[in-house]
C-alpha positions as CSV (number, residue, x, y, z in Angstrom):
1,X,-0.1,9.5,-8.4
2,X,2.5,6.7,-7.8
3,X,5.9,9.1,-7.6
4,X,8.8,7.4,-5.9
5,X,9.9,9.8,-3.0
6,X,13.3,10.4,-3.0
7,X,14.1,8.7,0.9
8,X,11.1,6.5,1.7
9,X,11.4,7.1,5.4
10,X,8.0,4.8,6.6
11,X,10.6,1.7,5.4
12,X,13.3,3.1,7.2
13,X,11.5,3.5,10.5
14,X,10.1,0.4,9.8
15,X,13.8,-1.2,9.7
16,X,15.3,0.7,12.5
17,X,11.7,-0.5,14.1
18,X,12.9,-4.4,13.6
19,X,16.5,-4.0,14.8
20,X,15.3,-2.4,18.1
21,X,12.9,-4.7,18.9
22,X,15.4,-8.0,18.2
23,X,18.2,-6.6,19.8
24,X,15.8,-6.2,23.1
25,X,14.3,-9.3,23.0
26,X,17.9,-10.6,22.8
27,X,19.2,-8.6,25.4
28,X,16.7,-9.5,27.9
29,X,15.8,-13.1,27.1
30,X,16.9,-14.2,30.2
31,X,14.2,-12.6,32.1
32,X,11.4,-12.9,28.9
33,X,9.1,-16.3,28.8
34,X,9.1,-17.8,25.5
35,X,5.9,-17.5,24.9
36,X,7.0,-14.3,24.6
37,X,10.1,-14.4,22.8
38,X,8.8,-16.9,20.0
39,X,5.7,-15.3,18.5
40,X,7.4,-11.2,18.9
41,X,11.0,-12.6,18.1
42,X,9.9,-14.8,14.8
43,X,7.6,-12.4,13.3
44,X,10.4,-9.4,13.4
45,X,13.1,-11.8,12.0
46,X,10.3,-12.9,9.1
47,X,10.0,-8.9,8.9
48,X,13.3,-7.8,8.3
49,X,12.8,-10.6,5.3
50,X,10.2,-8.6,3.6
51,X,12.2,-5.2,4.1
52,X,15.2,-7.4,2.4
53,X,12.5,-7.9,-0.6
54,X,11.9,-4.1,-0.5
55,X,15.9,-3.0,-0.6
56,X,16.1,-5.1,-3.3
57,X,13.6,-3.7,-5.6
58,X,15.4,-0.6,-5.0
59,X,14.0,1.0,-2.0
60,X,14.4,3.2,0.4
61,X,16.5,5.6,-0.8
62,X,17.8,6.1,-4.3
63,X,21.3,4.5,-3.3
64,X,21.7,1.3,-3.8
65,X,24.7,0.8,-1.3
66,X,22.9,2.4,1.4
67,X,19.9,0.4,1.0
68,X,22.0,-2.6,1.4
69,X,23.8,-1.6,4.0
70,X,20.4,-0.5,6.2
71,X,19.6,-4.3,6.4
72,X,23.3,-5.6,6.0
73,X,22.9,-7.6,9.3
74,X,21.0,-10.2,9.0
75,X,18.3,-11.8,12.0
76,X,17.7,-15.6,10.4
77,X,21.2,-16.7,8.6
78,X,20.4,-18.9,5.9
79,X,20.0,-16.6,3.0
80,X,23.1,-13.9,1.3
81,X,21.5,-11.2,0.4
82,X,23.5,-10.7,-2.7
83,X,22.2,-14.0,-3.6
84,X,18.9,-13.5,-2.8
85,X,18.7,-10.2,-4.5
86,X,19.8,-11.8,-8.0
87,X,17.5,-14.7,-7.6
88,X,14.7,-12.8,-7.0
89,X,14.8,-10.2,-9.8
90,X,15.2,-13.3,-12.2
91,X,11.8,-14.6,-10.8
92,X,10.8,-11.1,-12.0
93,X,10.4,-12.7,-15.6
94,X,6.8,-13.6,-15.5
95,X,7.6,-15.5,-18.7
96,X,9.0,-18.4,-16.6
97,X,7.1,-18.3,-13.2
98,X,7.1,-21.9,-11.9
99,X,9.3,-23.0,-14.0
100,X,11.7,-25.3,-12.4
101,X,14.3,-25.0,-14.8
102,X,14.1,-21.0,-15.1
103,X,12.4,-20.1,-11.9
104,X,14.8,-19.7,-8.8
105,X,11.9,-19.9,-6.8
106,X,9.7,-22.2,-8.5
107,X,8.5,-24.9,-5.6
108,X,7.9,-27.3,-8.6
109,X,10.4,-30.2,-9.7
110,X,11.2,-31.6,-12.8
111,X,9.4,-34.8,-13.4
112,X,12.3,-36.6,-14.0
113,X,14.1,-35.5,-10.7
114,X,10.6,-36.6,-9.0
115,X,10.5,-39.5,-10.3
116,X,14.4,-40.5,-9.6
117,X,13.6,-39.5,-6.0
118,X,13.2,-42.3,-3.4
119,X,10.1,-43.3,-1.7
120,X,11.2,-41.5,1.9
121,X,11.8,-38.0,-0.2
122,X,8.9,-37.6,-2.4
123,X,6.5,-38.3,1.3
124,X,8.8,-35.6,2.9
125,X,8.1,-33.0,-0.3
126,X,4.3,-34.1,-0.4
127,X,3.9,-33.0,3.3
128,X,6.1,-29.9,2.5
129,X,3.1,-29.1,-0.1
130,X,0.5,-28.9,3.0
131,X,0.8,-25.2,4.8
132,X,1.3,-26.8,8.0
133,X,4.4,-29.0,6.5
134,X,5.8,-26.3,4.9
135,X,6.0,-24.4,8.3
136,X,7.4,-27.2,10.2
137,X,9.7,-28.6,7.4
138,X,9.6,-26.0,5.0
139,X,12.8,-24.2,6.1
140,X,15.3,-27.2,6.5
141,X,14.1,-28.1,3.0
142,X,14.8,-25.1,1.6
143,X,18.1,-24.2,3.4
144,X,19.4,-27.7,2.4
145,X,18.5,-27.3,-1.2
146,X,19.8,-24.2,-1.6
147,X,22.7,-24.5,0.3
148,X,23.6,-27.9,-1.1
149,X,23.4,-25.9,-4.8
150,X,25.3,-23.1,-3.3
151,X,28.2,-25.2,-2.3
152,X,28.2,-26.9,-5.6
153,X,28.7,-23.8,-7.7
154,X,31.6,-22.3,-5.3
155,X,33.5,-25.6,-5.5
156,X,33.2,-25.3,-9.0
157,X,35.0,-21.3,-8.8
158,X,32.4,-19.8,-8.9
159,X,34.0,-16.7,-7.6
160,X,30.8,-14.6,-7.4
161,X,28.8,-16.4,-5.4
162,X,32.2,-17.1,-3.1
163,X,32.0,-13.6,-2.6
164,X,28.1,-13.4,-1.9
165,X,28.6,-15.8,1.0
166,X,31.4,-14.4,2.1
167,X,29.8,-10.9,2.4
168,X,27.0,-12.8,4.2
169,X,29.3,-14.6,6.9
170,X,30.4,-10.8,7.6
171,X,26.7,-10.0,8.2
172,X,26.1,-13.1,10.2
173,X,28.9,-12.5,12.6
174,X,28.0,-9.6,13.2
175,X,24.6,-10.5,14.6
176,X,26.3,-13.8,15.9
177,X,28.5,-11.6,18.1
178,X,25.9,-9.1,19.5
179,X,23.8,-12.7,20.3
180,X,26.3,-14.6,22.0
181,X,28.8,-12.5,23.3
182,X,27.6,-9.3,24.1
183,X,23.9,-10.5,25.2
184,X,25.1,-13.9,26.7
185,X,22.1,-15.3,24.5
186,X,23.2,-19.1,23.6
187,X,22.8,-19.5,19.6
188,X,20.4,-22.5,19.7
189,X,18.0,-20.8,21.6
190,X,18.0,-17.8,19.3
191,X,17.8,-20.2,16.3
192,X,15.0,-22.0,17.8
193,X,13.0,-19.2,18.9
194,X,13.6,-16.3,16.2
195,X,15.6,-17.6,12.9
196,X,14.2,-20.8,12.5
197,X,10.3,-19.8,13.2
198,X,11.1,-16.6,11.2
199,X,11.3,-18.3,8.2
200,X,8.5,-20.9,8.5
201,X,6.4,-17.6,9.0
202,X,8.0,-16.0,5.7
203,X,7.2,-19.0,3.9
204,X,3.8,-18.9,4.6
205,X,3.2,-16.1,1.9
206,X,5.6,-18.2,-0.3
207,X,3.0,-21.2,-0.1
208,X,0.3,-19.9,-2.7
209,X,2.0,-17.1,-4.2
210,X,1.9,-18.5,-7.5
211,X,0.4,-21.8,-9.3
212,X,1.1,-23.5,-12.2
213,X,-1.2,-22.2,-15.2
214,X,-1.0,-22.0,-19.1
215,X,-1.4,-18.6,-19.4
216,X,1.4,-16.9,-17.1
217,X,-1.2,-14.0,-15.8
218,X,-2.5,-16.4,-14.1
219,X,0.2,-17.6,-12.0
220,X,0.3,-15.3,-9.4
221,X,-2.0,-15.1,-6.1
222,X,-4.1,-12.1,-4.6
223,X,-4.9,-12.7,-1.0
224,X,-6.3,-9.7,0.8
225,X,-4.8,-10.4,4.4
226,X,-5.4,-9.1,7.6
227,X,-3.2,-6.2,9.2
228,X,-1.3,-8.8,10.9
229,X,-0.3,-10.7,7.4
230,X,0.0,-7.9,5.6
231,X,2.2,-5.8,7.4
232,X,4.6,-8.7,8.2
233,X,5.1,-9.4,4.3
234,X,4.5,-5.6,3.7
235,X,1.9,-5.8,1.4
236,X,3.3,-8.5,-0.9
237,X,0.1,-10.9,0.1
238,X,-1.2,-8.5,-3.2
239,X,1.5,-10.4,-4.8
240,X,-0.1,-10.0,-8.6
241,X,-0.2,-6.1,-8.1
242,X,3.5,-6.4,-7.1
243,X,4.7,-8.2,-10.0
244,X,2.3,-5.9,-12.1
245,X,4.1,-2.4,-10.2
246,X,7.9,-4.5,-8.6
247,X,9.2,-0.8,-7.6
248,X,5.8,0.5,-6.0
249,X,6.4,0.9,-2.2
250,X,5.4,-1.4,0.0
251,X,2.8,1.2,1.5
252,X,1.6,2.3,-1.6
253,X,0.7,-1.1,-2.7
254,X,-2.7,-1.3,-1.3
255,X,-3.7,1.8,-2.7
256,X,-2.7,0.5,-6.2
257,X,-4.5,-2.9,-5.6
258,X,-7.8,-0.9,-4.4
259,X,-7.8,1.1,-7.6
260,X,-6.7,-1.7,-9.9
261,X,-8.8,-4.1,-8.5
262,X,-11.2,-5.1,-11.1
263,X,-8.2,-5.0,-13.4
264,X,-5.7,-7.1,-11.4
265,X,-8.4,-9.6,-10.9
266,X,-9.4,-10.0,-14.6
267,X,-5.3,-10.1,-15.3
268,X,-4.7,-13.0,-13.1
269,X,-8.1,-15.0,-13.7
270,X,-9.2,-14.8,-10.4
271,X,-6.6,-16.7,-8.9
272,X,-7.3,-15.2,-5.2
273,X,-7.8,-15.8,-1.5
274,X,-9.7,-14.2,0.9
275,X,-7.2,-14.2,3.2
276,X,-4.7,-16.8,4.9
277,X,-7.1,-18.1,7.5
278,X,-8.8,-19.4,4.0
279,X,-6.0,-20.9,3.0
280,X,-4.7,-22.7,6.5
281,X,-7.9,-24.0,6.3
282,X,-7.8,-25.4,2.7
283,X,-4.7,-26.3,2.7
284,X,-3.2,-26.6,6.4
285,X,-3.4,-30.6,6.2
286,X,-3.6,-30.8,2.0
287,X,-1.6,-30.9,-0.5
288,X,-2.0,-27.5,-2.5
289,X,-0.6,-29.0,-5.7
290,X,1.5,-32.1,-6.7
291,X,5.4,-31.6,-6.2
292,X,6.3,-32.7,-10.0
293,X,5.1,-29.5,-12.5
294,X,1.5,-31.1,-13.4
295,X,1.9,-29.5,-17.1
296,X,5.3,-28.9,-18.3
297,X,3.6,-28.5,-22.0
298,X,2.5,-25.0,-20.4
299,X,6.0,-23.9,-20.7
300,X,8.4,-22.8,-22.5
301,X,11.0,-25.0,-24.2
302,X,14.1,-25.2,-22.0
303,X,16.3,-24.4,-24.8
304,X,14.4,-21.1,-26.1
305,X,16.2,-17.8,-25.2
306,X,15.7,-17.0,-21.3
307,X,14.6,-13.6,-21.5
């Protein structure tokens, strides 16, 4: 029912979709209100981040280097693909979701790093656990602390990941160049109006995808979002069907989801939303849960072997 097609060619129209649309905003800002340029240009730059998740899992063709190279430039700068693709695929082990030590993309800390925080940081984090703080803060915080570990491993020769940001400065200049000097667009306003907003949007699916829970079927989020929502993050809003199917298309997902429902449901212990308006409002001015992992007990030891 689920075969993989050998060119999946609703992604590709879907990426030359984004490109065209950015580099049009961009060409005409001048003439475009913000009001305009804002909403249109950060919801395509959030976009091409959830067609970034899709290459990496593989799609849309059956070639990995010309997958890569369909969304080689990149609309929001802060993240190398090659990085990002490694990253992910370890938060693939299910094993250690949330997981602060195992996790790349565990939002939880160590409660020994929380507690040797001072007073200033752990009030910034807290708010950064509210939806709306997580929009308005969310991506400095998470540039800085992945950038700042970043740096650390390159200074340390880490040659890889040298060569992950250097292959990422190539697709940043190349954006950087159509922006600046072709379109006459200056770089603060683009960051302001499409980078930066783009990824306070892509973090919004980030903000409940997974909780910490003993069992780990039970860490990962269903919210059945609106077209809106769940074209922008391409289905993944049915996040436990995509960890339970990572390679399924992104337009095959909901399909799966409607079919596995009862299934998917019973697998993650009901751990859902009814869509995001539910969870601004629960959570747009709340805490969701505490920064430090609440129950390290639920995990496994540190030193076991990281599958």
């Amino acid at each position: 029912m689920y075969n993989r097609r050998a060119t999946e060619w609703p992604t590709i129209a879907l990426i030359a979709l984004v490109y065209v649309v950015i580099a049009t905003l961009v060409w005409f800002h001048a003439s475009l209100p913000w009001w305009i340029l804002l909403p249109v240009g950060s919801y395509f730059a959030a976009l091409h981040s959830s067609l970034q998740h899709e290459v990496l899992h593989g799609h849309p063709t059956g070639n990995r280097l010309i997958n890569e190279a369909l969304i080689f430039v990149t609309p929001h700068f802060w993240l190398p693909f090659p990085r990002y693709r490694d990253t992910h695929l370890t938060h693939h082990n299910d094993r250690h979701l949330t997981d602060p030590r195992r996790d790349p993309e565990s939002m939880y800390m160590l409660p020994e790093d929380w507690n040797a925080l001072p007073g200033i940081k752990r009030r910034l984090y807290r708010m950064n656990n509210t939806l709306v703080g997580r929009m308005v803060m969310g991506p400095a915080i998470t540039v800085i602390r992945f950038w700042s570990g970043e740096f650390v491993e390159i200074a340390k020769g880490d040659a890889y990941t040298a060569r992950a940001w250097a292959y990422h400065a190539a697709a940043c200049a190349v954006m950087i160049y159509y922006i600046v000097a072709i379109a006459g667009m200056p770089l603060w306003q683009y960051v302001l109006l499409f980078a930066y907003p783009g990824v306070s949007l892509a973090l919004v699916r980030s903000f409940c995808e997974h909780q910490a829970a003993e069992d780990p079927d039970h860490r990962t989020i269903i919210v059945e979002a609106s077209p809106f929502w769940s074209l922008l993050f391409l289905n993944n809003n049915l996040h436990v069907a995509h960890h339970t199917r990572p390679t399924l298309a992104w337009y095959r997902l909901p399909a799966y989801y409607r079919a596995e429902k009862p299934g998917l449901l019973a697998k993650n212990d009901g751990y859902f939303m009814k869509g995001y308006g539910e969870i601004f409002r629960r959570y747009g001015l709340v805490a969701k849960e505490p920064v430090p992992h609440p129950h390290m007990e639920w995990l496994e030891d540190a030193q076991g072997p990281a599958a």
